[in-house]
C-alpha positions in Angstrom: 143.0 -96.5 178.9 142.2 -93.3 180.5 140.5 -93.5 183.7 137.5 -91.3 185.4 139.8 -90.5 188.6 142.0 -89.2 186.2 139.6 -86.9 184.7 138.3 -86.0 187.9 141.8 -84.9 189.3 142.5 -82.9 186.1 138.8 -81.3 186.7 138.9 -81.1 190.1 135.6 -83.5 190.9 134.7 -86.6 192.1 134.4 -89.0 190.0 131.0 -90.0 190.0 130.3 -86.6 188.9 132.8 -87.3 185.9 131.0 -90.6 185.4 127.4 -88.8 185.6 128.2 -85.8 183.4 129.6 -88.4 180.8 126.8 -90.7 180.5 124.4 -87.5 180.0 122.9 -87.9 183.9 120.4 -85.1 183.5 119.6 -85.2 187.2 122.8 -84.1 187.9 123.0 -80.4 189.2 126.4 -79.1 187.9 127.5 -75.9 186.7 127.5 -75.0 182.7 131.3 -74.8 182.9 132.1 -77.6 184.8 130.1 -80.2 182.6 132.0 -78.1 179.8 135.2 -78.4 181.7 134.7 -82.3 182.3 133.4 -83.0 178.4 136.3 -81.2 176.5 139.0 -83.2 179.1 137.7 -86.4 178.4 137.9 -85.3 174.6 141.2 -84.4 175.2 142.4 -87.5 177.0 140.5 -89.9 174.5 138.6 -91.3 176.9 135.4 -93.8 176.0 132.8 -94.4 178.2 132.0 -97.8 178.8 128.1 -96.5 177.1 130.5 -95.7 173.9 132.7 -98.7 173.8 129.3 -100.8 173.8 128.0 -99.1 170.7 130.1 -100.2 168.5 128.9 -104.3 169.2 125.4 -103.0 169.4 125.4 -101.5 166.1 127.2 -104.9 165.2 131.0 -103.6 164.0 133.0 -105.8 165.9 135.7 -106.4 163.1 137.1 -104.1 160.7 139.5 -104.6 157.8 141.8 -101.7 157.2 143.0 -101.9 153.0 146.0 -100.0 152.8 147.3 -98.6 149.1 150.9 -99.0 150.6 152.9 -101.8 151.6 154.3 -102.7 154.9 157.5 -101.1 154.2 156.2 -97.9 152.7 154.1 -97.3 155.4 157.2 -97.5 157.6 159.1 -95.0 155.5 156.0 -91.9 156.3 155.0 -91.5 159.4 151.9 -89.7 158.3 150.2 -92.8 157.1 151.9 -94.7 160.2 149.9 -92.2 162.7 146.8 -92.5 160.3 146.7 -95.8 161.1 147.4 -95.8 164.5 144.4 -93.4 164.9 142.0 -96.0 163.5 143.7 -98.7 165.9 143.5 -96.8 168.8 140.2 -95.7 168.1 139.1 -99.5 167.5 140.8 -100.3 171.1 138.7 -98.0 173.0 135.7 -100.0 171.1 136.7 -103.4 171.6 136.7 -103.5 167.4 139.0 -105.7 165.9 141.3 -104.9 163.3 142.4 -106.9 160.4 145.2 -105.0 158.5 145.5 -105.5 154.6 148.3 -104.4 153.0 149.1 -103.5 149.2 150.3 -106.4 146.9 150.6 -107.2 143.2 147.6 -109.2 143.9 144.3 -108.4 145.5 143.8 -109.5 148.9 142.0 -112.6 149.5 137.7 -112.1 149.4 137.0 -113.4 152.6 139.2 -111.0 154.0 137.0 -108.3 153.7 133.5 -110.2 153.3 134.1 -111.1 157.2 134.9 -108.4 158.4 131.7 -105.6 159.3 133.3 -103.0 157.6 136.5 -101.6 155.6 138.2 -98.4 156.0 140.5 -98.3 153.1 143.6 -96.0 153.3 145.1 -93.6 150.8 144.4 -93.8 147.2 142.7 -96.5 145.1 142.0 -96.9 141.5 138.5 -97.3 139.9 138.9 -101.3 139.8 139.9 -101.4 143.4 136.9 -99.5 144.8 135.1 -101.8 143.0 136.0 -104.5 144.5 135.9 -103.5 148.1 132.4 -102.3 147.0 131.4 -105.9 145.8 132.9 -107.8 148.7 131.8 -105.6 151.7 129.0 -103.0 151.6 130.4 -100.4 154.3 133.3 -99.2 153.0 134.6 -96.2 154.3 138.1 -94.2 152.4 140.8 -92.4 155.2 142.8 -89.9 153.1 141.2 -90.2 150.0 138.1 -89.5 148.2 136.3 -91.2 145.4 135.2 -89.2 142.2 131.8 -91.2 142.9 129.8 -89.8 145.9 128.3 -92.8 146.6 131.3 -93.8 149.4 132.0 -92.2 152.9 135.3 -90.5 153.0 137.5 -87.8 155.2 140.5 -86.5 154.2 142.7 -83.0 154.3 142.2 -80.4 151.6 145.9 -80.7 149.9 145.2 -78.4 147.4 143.6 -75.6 149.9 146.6 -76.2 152.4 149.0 -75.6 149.4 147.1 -72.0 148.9 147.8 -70.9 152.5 151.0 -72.3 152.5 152.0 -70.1 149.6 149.5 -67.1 150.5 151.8 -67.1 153.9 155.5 -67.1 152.3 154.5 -64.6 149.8 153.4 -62.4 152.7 156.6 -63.0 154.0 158.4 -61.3 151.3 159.5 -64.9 149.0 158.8 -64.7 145.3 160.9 -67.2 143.6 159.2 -70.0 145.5 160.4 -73.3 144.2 158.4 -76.8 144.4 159.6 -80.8 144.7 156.9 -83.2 144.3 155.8 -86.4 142.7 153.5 -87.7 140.1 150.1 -90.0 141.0 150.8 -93.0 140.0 148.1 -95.8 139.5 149.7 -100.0 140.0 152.9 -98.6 139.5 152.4 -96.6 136.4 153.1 -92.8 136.4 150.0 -90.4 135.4 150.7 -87.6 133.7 148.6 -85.7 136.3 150.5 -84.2 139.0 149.8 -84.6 142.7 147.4 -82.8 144.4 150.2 -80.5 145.9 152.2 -79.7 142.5 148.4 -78.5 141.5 148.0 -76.1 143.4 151.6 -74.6 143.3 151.4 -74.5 140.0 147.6 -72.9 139.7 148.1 -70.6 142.4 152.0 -69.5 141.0 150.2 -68.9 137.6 147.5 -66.8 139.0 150.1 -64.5 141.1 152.7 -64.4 137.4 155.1 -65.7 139.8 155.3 -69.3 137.8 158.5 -70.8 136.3 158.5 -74.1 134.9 162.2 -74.5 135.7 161.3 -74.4 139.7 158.6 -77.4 139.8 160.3 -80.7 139.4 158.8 -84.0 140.0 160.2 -87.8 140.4 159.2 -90.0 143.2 157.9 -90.0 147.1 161.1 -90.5 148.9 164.1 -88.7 151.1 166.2 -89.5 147.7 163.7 -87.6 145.5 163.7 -84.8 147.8 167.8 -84.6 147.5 167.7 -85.1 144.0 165.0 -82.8 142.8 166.7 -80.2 145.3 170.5 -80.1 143.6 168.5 -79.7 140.3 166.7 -76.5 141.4 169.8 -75.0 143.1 171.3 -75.6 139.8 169.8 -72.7 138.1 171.3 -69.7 137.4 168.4 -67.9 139.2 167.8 -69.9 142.3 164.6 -70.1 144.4 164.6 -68.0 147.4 162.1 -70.4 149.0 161.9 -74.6 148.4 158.5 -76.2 149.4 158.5 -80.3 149.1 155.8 -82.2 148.6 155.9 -84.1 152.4 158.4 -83.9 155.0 160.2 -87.1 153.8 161.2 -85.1 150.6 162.0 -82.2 152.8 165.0 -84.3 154.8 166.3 -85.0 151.7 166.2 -81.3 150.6 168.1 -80.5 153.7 171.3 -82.5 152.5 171.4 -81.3 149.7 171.1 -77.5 150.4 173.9 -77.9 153.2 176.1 -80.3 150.9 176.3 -76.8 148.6 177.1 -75.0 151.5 174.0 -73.0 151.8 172.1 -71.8 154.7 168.8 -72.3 155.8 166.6 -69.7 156.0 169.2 -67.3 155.4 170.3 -68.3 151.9 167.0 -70.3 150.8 164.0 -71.0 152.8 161.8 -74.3 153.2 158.8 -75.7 153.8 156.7 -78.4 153.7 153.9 -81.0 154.7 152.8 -83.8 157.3 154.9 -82.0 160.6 155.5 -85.5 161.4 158.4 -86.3 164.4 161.5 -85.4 162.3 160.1 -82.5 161.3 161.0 -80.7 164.8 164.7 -82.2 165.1 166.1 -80.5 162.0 168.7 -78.3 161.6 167.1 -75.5 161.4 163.7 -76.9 163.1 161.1 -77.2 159.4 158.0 -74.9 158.9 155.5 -77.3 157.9 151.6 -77.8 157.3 150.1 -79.7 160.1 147.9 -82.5 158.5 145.9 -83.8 161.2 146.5 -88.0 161.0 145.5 -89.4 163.3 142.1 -87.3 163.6 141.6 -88.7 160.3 142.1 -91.9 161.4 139.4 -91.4 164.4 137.0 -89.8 162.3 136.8 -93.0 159.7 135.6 -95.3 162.8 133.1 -92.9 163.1 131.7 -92.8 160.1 132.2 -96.4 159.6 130.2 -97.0 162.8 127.6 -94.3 161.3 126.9 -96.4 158.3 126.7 -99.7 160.1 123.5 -98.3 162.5 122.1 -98.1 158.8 122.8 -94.2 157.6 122.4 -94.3 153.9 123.6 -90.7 152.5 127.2 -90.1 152.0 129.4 -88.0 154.1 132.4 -86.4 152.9 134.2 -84.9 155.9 137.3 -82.1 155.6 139.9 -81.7 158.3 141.3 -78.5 158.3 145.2 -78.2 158.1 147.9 -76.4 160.1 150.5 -74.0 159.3 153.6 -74.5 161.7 156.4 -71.7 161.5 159.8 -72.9 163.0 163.3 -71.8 162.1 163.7 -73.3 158.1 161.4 -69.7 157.0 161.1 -66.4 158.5 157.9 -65.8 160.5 154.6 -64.2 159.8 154.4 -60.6 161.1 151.8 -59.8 163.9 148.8 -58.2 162.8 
């Protein structure tokens, strides 16, 4: 837990003026910048004023139950939904909430697992039959990662299909035209949709609009490192390869890798790549991988928040966007200075 003498030293204060300035002490005479100064490093370092941590047992949230689509082992395998989580847990810490986590089974959880709890933040995508049931068993139900077609339900979550644009806006710019995409298929209880993934959307909307599209270049299977190596050899197969590969996460991406140096081709010389999440492995590749920074753990954060929103009684729906990040390392050229 971050301290108020640490927030001092890093301001250069005392700490009763950290303390003041953070429990809105409008006696206090202090300079515009320095209350600035003091707000944005406690931001920075996390840090919950004892005011803060109380509001969450004022406002009666003292337990919530976190429904994850995945189960324990998936979640293992991405980081991205590992740091999602930890963003709600650390966030809950800081609050004195407890945390109950539920994870995906062939069954639904039991009831009472959610009926005594104050509220539920469920986590990645759930069918229609799901969020009706955590709708019937708990009335503050917030989704992290995910939004409902009904706008009845609190949610935050990335734009996928807007981060997809820029990432593609940006390598075009860059001089790549025969972009090439591996991704995956939604799938519902273990049952394939024809519908592609958010992702393979809007590659394959935003390829058709620019006449740069070619069937032959989007492939699809499932959301793992294997997929990623699979789906790759298949591309690099064609008699007109991509001059650019962007998978669907960073997981595929890893997977990519092996296969494109397994051929004996280099990256970005011979074919560039990119993809989504920037989680840790992302930075220790070979060449470092361009990616699209999807902010996790904020997500995470912000779903206590609206969690503890609706609990002090709000009513209307919020439906909050995070905005993405494109990160350029050495797997693509870089984007010329304007």
């Amino acid at each position: 837990m971050v301290t108020l003498k640490e927030i001092a030293k890093a301001v250069g204060v005392s700490s009763a003026t950290v303390s003041r300035v953070l429990n809105f002490d409008q006696t206090l005479s202090v300079a515009p910048k320095k209350r600035q100064a003091i707000i944005e490093t406690a931001e920075a370092l996390n840090y919950s004023t004892p005011r803060a941590r109380n509001r969450a047992n004022q406002q009666g949230l003292n337990k919530i139950a976190l429904v994850h689509f995945l189960r324990p082992d998936q979640e293992l395998i991405d980081p991205y939904y590992v740091g999602l989580r930890l963003g709600i847990e650390s966030r809950c810490q800081a609050l004195k909430i407890e945390t109950v986590k539920v994870y995906h089974t062939e069954l639904l959880p039991e009831a009472t697992l959610l009926q005594n709890a104050s509220g539920v933040i469920a986590i990645g995508r759930h069918d229609e039959a799901e969020i009706a049931w955590l709708k019937r068993h708990n009335r503050n139900v917030v989704f992290a990662d995910f939004t409902p077609a009904t706008d009845e339900f609190d949610s935050v979550e990335s734009d996928l299909m807007l981060a997809t644009r820029k990432l593609l806006q940006a390598l075009t710019q860059m001089g790549y035209r025969r972009i090439a995409f591996a991704g995956w298929v939604d799938v519902y209880n273990g049952v394939a949709r024809a519908l592609p993934e958010k992702r393979c959307r809007a590659y394959m909307q935003w390829m058709n609009e620019a006449g740069l599209y070619d069937e032959r270049l989007c492939l699809t299977e499932n959301n793992t490192e294997q997929s990623g190596y699979r789906l790759t050899r298949a591309i690099l197969s064609e008699s007109k390869p991509p001059d650019a590969l962007i998978t669907c996460n960073d997981n595929m991406a890893v997977g990519a890798y092996r296969a494109i140096h397994e051929l004996g081709l280099r990256i970005p010389e011979d074919i560039a790549v990119a993809s989504f999440n920037d989680i840790s492995v992302a930075q220790v590749l070979n060449p470092p991988l361009s990616t699209v920074r999807l902010p996790s753990e904020e997500i995470g954060e912000t779903a206590v928040e609206l969690l503890l929103e609706r609990v002090a009684g709000r009513e209307l729906a919020k439906r909050i966007t995070l905005a993405s990040q494109l990160i350029w390392r050495g797997s693509t050229r870089h984007p010329t200075a304007d």
